[in-house]
Backbone bond lengths (Angstrom), bond angles and torsions (degrees), N, CA, C in turn:
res aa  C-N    CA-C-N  psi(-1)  N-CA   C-N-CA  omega(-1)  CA-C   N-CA-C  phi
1 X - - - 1.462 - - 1.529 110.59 -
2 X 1.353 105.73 141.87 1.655 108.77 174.99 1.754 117.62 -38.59
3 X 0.931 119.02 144.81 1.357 128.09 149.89 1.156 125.41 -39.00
4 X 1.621 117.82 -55.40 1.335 133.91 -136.80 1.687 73.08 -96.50
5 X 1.489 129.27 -68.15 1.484 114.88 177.31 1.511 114.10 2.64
6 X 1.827 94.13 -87.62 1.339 110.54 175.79 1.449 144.11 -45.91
7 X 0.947 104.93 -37.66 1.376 110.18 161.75 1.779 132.44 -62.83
8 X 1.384 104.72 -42.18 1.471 120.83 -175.76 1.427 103.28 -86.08
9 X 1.630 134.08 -18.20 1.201 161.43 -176.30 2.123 98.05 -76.00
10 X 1.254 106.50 -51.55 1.176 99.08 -134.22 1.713 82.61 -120.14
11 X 1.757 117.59 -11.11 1.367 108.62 144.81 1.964 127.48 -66.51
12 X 1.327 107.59 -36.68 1.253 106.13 165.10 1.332 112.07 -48.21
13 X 1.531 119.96 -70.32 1.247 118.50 176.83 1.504 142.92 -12.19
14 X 1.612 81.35 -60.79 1.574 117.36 172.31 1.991 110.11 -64.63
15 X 1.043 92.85 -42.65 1.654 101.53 160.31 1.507 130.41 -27.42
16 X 1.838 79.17 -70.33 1.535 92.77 -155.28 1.318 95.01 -98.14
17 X 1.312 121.53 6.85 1.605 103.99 178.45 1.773 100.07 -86.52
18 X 1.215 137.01 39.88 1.100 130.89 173.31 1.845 96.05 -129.92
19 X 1.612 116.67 -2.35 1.038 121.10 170.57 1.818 104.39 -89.28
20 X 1.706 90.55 -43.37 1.592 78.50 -175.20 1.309 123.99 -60.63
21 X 1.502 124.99 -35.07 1.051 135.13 -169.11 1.635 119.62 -71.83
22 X 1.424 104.01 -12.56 1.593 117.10 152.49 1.644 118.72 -65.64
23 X 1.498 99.00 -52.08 1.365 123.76 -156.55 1.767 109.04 -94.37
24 X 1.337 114.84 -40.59 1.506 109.27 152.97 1.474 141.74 -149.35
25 X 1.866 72.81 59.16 1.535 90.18 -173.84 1.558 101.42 -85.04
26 X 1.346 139.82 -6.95 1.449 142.27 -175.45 1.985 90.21 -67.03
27 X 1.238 138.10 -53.78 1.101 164.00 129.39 1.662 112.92 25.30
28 X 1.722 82.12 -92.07 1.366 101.91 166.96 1.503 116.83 -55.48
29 X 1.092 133.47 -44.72 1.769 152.03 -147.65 1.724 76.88 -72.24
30 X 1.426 112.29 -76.00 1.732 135.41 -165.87 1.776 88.94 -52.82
31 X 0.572 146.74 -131.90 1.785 134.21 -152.74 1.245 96.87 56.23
32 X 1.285 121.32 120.03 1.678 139.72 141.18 1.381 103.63 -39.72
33 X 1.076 141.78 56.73 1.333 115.98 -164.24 2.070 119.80 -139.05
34 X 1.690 78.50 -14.35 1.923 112.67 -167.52 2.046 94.32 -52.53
35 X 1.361 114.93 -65.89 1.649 125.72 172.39 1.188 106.50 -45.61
36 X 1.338 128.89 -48.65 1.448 110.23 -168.75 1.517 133.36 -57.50
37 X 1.698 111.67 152.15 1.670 96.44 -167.94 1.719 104.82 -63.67
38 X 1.194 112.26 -171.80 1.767 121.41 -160.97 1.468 96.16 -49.75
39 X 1.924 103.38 -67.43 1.100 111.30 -161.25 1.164 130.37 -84.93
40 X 1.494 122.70 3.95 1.498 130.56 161.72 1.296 101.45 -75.70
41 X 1.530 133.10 -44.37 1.398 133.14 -173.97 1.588 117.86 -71.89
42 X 1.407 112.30 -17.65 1.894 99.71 176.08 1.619 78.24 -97.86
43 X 1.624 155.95 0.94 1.407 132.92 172.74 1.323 96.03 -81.17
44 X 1.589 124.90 -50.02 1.695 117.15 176.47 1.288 130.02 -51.88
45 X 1.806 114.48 -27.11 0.992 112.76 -172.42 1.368 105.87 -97.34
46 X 1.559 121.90 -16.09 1.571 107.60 157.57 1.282 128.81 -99.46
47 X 1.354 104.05 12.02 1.882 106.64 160.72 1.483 115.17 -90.15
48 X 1.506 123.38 -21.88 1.193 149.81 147.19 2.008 111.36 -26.30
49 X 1.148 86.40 -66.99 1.982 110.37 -175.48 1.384 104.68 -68.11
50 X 1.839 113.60 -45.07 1.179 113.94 -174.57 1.404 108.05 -72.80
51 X 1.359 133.75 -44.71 1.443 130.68 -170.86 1.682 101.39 -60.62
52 X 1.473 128.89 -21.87 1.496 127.66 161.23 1.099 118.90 -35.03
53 X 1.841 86.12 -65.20 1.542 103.60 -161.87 2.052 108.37 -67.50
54 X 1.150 105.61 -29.69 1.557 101.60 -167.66 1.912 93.01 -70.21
55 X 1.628 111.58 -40.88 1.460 88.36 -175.98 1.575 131.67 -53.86
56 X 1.495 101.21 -25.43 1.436 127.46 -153.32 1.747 94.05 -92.30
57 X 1.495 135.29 -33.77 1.109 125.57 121.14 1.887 146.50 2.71
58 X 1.644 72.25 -90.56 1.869 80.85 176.32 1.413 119.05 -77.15
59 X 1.666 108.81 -7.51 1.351 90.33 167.27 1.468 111.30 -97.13
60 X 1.512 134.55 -15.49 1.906 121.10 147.23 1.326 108.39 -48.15
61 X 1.166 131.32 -5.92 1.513 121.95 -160.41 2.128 89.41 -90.81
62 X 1.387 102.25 -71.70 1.164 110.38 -178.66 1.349 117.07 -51.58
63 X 1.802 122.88 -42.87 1.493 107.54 -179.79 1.437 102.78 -89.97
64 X 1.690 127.92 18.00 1.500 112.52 168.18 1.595 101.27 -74.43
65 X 1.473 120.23 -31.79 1.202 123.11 -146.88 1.391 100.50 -74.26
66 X 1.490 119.60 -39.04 1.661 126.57 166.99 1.736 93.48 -58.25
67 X 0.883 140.24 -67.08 1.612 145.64 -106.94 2.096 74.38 -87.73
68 X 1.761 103.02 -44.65 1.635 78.35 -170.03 1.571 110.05 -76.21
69 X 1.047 118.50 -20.04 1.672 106.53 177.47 1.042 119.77 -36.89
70 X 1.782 107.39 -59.99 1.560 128.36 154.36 1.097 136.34 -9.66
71 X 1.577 95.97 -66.44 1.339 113.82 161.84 1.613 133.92 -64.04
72 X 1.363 123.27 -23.40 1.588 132.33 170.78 1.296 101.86 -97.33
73 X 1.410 134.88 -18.76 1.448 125.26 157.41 1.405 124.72 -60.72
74 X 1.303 112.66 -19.62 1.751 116.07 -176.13 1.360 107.03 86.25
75 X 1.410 127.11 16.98 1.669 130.13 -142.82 1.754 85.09 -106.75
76 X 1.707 138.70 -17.05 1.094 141.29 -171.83 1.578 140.36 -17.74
77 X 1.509 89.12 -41.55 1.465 123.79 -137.31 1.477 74.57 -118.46
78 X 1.407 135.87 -33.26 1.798 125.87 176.37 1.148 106.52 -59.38
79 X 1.655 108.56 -55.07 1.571 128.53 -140.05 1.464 98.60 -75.09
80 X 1.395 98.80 -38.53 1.790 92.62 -170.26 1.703 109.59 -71.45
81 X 1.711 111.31 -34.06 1.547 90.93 170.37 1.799 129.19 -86.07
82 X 1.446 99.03 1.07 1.749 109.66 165.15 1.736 101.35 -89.62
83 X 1.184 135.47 0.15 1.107 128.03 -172.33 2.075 97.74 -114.39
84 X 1.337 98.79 -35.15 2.049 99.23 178.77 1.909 82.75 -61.81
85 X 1.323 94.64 -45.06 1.856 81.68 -155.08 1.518 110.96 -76.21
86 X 1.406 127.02 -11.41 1.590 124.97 166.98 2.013 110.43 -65.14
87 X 1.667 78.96 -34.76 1.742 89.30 -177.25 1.613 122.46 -67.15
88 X 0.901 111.52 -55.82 1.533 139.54 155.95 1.724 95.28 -40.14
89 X 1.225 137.53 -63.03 1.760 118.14 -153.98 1.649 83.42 -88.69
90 X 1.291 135.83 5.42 1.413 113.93 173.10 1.925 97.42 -99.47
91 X 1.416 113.81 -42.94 1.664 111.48 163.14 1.594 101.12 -40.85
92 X 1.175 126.40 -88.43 1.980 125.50 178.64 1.710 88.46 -15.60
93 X 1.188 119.72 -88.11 1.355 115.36 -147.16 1.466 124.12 -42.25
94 X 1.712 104.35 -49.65 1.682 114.64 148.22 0.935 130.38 -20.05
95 X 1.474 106.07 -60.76 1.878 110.03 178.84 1.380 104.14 -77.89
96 X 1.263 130.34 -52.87 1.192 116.93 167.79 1.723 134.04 -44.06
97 X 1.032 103.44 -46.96 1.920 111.76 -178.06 1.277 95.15 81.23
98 X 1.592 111.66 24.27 1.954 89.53 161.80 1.231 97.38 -144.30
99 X 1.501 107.15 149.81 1.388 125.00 175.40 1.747 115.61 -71.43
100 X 1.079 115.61 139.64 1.534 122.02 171.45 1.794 101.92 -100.03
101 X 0.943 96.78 -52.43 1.695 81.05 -176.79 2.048 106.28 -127.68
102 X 1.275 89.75 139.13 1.236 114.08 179.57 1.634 120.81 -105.88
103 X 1.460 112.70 111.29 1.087 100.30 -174.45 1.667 117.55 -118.99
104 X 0.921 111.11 124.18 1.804 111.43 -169.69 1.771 101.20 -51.99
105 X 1.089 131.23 -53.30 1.735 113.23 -166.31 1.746 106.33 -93.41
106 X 0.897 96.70 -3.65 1.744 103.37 155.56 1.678 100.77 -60.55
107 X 1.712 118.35 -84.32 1.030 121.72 -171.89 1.760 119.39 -47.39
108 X 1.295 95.83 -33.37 1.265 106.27 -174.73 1.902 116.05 -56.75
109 X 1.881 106.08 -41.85 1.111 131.13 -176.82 1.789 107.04 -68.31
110 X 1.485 92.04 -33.41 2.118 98.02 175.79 1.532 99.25 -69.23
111 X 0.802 104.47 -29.08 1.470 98.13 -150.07 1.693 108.50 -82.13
112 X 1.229 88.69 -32.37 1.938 104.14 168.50 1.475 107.40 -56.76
113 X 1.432 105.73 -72.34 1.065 131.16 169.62 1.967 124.33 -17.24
114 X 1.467 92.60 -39.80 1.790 101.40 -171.76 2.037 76.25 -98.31
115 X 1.314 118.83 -52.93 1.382 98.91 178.82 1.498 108.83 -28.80
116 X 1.257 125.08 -93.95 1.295 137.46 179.31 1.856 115.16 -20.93
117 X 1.558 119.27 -36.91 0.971 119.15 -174.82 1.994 104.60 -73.65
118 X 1.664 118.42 -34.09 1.496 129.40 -157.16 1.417 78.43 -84.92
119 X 1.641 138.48 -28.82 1.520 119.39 -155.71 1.631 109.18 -75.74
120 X 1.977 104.95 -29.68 1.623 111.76 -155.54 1.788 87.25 -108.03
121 X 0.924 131.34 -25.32 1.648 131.21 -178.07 1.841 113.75 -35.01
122 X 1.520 103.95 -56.89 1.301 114.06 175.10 1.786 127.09 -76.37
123 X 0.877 94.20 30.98 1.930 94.27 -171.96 1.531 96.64 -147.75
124 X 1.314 101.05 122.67 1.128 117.19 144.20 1.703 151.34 10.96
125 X 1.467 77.68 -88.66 1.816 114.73 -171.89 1.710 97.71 -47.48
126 X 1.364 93.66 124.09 1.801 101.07 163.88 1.472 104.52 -54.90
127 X 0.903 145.90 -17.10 1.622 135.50 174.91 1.560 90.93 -63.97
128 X 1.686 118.07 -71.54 1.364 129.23 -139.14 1.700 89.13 -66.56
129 X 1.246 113.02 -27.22 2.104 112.74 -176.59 1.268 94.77 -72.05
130 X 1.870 124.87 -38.85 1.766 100.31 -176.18 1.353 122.37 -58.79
131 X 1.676 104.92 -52.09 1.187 103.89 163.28 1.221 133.16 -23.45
132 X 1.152 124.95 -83.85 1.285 152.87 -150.26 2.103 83.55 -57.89
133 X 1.022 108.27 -77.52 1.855 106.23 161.31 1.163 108.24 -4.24
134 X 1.577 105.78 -87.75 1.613 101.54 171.06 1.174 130.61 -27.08
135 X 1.517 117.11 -59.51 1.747 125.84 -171.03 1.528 90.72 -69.93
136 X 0.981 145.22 -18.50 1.956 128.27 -170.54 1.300 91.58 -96.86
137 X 1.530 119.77 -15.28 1.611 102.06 161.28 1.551 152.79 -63.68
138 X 1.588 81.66 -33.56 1.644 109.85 164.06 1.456 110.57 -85.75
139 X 1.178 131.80 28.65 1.448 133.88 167.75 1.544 109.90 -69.17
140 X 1.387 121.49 135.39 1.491 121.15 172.08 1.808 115.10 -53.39
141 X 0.845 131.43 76.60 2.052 127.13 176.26 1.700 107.69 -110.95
142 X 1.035 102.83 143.51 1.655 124.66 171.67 1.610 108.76 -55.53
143 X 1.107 107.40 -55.56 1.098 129.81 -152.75 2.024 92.08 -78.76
144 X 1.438 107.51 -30.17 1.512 112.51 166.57 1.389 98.74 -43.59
145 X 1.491 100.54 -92.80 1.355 113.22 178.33 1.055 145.89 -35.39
146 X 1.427 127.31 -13.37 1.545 149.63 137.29 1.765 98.92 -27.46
147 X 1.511 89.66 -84.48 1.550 114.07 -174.64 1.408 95.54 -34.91
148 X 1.339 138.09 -85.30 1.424 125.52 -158.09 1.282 117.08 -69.24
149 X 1.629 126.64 8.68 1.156 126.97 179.07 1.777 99.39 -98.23
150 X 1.456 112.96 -15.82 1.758 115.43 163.30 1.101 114.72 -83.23
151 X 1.475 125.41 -20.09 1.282 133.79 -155.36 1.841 96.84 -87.63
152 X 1.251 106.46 -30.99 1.775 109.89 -172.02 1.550 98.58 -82.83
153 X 1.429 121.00 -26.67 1.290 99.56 -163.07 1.485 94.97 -112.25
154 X 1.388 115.90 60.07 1.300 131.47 166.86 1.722 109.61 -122.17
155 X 1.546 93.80 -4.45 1.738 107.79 151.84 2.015 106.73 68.56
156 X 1.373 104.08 -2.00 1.070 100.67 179.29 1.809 121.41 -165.17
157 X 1.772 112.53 139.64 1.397 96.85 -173.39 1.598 132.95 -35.56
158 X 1.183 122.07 -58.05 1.263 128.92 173.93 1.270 122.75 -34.72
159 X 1.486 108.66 -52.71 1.227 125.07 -165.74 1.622 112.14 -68.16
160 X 1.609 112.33 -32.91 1.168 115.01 -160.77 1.668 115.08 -98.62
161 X 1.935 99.47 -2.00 1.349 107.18 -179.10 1.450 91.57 -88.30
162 X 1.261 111.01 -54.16 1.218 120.93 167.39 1.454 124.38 -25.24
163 X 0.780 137.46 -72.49 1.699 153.67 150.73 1.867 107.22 -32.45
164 X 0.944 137.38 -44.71 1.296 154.05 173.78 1.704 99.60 -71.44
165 X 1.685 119.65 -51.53 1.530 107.51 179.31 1.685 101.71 -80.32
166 X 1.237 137.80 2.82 1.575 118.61 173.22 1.507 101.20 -133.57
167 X 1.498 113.58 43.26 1.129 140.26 138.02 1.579 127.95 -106.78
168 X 1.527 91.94 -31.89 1.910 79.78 147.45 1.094 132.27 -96.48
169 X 1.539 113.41 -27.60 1.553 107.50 158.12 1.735 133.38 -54.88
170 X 1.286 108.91 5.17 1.432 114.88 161.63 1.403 133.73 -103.54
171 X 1.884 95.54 -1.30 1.555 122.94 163.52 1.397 106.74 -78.02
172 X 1.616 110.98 -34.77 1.481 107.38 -149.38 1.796 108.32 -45.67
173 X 1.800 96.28 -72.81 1.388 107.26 -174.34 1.800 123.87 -21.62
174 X 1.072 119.38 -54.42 1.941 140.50 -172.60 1.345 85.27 -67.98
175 X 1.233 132.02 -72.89 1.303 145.65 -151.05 1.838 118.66 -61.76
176 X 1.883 97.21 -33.19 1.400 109.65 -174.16 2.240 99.39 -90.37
177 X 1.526 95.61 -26.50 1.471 101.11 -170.39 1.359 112.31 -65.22
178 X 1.801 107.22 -22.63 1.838 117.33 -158.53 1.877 87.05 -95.87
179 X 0.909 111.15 -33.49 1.716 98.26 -166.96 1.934 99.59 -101.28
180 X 1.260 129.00 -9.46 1.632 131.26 146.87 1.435 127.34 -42.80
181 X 1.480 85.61 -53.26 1.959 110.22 -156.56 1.424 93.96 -117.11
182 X 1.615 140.32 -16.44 1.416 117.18 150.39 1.613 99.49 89.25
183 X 1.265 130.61 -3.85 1.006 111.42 176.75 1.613 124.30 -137.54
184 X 1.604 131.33 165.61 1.497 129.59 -145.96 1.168 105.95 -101.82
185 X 1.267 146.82 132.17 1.396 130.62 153.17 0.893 134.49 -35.46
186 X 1.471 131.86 131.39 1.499 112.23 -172.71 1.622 122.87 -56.90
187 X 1.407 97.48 163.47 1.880 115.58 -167.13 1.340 88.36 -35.71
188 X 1.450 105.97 -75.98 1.653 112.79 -143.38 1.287 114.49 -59.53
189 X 1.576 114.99 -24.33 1.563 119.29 -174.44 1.612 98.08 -64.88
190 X 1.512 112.22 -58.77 1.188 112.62 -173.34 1.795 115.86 -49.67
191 X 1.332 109.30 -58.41 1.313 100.63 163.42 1.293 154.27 1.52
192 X 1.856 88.22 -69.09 1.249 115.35 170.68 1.511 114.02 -97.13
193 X 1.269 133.34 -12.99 1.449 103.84 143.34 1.425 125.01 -73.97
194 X 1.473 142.23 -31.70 1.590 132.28 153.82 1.616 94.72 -24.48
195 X 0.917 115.93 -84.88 1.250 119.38 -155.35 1.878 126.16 -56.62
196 X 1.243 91.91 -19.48 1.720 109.58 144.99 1.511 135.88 -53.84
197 X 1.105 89.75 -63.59 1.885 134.99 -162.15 2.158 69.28 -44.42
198 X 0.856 134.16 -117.21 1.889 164.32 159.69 1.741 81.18 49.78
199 X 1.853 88.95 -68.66 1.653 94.47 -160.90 2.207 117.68 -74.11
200 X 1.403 93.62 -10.89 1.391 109.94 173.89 1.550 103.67 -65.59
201 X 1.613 133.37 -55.89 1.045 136.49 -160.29 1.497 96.50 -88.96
202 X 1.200 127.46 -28.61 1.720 125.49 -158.42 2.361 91.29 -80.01
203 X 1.309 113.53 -41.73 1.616 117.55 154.98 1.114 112.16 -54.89
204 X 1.477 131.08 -63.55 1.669 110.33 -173.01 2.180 105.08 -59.41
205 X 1.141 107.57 -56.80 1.729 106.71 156.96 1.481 100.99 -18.25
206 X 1.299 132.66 -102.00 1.042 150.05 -164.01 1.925 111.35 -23.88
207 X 0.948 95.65 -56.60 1.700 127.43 -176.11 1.889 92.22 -69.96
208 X 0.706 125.18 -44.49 1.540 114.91 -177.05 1.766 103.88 -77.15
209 X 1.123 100.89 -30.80 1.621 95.61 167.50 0.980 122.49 -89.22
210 X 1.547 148.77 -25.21 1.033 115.05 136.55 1.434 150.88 -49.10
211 X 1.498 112.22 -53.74 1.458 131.56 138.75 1.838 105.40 6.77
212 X 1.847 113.03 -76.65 1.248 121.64 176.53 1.331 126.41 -42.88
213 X 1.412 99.02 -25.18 2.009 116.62 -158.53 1.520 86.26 -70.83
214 X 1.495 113.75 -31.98 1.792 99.33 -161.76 1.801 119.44 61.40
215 X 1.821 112.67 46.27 1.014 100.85 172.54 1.342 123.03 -75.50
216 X 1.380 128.60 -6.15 1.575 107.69 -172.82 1.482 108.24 104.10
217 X 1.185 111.26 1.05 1.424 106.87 174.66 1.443 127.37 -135.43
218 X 1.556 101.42 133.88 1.498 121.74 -133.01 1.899 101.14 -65.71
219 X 1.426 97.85 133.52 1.103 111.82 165.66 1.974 102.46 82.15
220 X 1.137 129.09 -59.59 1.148 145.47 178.31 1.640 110.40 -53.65
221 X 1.443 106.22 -55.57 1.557 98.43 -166.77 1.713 86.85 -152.21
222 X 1.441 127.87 64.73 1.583 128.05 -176.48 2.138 94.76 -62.08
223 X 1.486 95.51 153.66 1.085 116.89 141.77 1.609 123.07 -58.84
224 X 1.336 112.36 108.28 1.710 121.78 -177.35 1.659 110.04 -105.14
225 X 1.268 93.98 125.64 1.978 101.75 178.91 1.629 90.59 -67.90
226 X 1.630 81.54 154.32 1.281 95.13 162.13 1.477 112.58 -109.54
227 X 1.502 115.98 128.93 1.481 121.59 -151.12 1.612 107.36 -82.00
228 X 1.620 109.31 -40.40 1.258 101.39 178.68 1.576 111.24 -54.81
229 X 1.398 133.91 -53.10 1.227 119.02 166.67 1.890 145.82 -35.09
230 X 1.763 93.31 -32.13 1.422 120.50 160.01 1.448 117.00 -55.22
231 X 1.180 130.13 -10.53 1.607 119.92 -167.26 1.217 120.07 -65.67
232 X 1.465 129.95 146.92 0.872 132.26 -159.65 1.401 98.35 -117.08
233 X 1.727 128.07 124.79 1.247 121.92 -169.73 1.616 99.81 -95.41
234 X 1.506 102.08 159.19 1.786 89.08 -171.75 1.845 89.83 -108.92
235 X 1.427 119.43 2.66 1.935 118.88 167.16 1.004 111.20 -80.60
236 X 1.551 117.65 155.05 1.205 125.62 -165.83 1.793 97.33 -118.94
């Protein structure tokens, strides 16, 4: 897999794991995990990280599978500026604190979701910590949705699971240090990254719409073929 994937993948990561650790570090902190001897507790706390990372995975896996349709449709260059601008009205909403659209099986899907998180929280068992990994994966975050909005325009399955697993590996570090060492960042730091986090995602937004415009300028906003036109007929 590319480099450049990884890197830009696993700087987000690295990002937002100072968001998560605002946002679910209560999570991380709560881990069954404080009693356990040394070395059962750094295996819980990285089967914990890993059940993240596998959700954060399978879900590049599933939106690669849209993202390449996308991509052999020539549709690229739409998606990325309907995707800056989905990103962007969830940044508005952030800064705002109000929702524009409300959707019943959205809420419905959180709501499972924190079910699933209260069922595996209290137990022990390295199974019940993978889990529970998993379920904090499907948590509603901005900063999710960022990620799978890079993950599609990596134009292909691999790429976008790919991109999605070294996007959690840039959570890992923050994420493994808060549930190790047991303790929160202070208020105000956290604070003031919430209050970051809005205008961080509303720029990557921004940047995907241009990006889409296809101005011609390198690296920032390239000219993108359109692939369906590229086909190569195999008749003579």
């Amino acid at each position: 897999m590319s480099w450049q994937i990884f890197i830009s993948a696993f700087s987000i990561g690295l990002l937002s794991s100072f968001h998560c650790v605002g946002m679910c570090g209560a999570i991380a902190f709560s881990l069954p995990t404080q009693n356990l001897p040394q070395l059962k507790k750094i295996t819980a706390i990285v089967l914990y990280n890993t059940g993240r990372i596998v959700t954060y995975a399978t879900l590049g896996t599933i939106f690669g599978l849209a993202g390449r349709q996308i991509y052999l449709g020539g549709f690229q260059q739409w998606f990325s500026i309907i995707a800056g601008c989905v990103i962007l009205v969830i940044a508005i909403q952030s800064l705002l604190r109000y929702s524009f659209f409300h959707l019943r099986s959205f809420n419905k899907l959180n709501l499972f979701v924190q079910q699933l998180v209260s069922k595996f929280i209290n137990n022990s068992s390295l199974k019940s910590v993978f889990l529970l990994g998993m379920a904090n994966g499907l948590l509603p975050c901005g900063l999710v949705y960022l990620a799978i909005a890079g993950a599609l325009g990596t134009g292909s399955v691999d790429g976008a699971a790919f991109f999605m697993m070294s996007f959690g590996l840039g959570t890992f570090p923050a994420m493994f240090a808060l549930s190790y060492f047991g303790f929160f960042i202070n208020i105000s730091v956290r604070n003031t990254i919430k209050k970051a986090v809005p205008w961080f995602i509303a720029a990557m937004g921004a940047l995907l719409i241009v990006r889409g415009m296809g101005l011609g300028i390198a690296y920032l906003s390239p000219e993108l073929t359109n692939t369906a036109q590229h086909t190569i007929s195999c008749h003579k």
